[in-house]
N, C-alpha and C positions, 0 to 999 in steps of 0.2 A: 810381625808377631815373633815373639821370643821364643825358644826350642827348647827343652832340655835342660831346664835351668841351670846351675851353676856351671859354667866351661871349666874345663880343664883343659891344663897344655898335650898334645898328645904324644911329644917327647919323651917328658919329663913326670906327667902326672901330677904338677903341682896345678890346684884349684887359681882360677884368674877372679884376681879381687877386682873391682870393678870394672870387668869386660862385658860387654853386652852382645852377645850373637845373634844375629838373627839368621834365618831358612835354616840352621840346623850345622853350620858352617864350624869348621875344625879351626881351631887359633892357637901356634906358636905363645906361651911366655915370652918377657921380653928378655931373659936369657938364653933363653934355646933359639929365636929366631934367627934366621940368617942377614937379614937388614937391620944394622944395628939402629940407623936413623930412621926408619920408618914410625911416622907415629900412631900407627896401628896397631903395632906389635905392646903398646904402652898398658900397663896395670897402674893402679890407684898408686899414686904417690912418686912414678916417672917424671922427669921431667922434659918439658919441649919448649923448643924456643920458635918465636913466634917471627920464621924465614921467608915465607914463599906470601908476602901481603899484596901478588898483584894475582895469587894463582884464586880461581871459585867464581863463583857468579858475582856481578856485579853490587847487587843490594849484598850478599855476605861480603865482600873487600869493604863498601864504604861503613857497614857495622862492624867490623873487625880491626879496621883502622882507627874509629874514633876510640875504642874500648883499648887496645893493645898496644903494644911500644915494637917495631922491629926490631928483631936483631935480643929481646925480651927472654929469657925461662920465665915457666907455668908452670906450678905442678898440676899433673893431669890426677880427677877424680874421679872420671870415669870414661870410658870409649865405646860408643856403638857403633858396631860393625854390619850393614848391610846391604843390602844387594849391591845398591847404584851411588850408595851415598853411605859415610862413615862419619861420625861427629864426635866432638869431643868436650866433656866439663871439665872445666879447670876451676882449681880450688880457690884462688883468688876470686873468682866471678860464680857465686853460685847460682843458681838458675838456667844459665846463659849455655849453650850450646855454641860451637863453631867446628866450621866444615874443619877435617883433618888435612885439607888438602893445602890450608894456611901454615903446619905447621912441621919440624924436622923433630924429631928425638935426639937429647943430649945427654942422660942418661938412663 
C-alpha cells in the first residue's frame, strides 16, 4: 500500500516525479543520493542501462532478456520502492514492470 502520497526528497525537498513508496519509507532524489548507480535512487526520465541480466528470479531474466538488449539505456518512468521487491517502468515498454535488480543508473 502507498503512504503519503507524493514523496519528497528529505534532503533537498524537491517533490519525486514518478517515485512510488511504499510502508511510508524516506527516498533520496537522484541528485542528493549517495549511489549515483543505484537504480532506485531514479525519477521519471533517468536513465539505466540494462547491466546485471543474470541478477532476479528466473522467469524475470528469461522475460527481461527477450524484452531488453544488455549493456542497453531505458529511460525509466517510474520506480516502486518496497519492502522486499523494487520495480521498475521504462518508457520504451509501457505496461511492463521489471525487477530493479536487472538494472545500474547512467544518469
Amino acid at each position: 500500500m502507498l503512504y503519503g502520497g507524493k514523496p519528497v526528497c528529505p534532503r533537498c525537498g524537491r517533490e519525486l516525479e514518478g517515485v512510488f513508496l511504499y510502508y511510508g519509507s524516506k527516498w533520496p532524489c537522484a541528485e542528493c543520493a549517495d549511489d549515483k548507480e543505484e537504480p532506485t535512487y531514479c525519477e521519471r526520465g533517468c536513465k539505466v542501462e540494462f547491466a546485471f541480466p543474470d541478477n532476479g528470479r528466473e522467469h524475470e531474466r528469461e522475460e527481461a532478456r527477450k524484452i531488453l538488449g544488455a549493456g542497453t539505456a531505458y529511460e525509466v518512468e517510474s520506480v516502486e520502492i518496497g519492502g522486499w521487491r523494487s520495480e521498475i517502468k521504462l518508457r520504451e515498454f509501457p505496461g511492463k514492470k521489471f525487477n530493479s535488480v536487472f538494472f545500474r543508473r547512467v544518469s
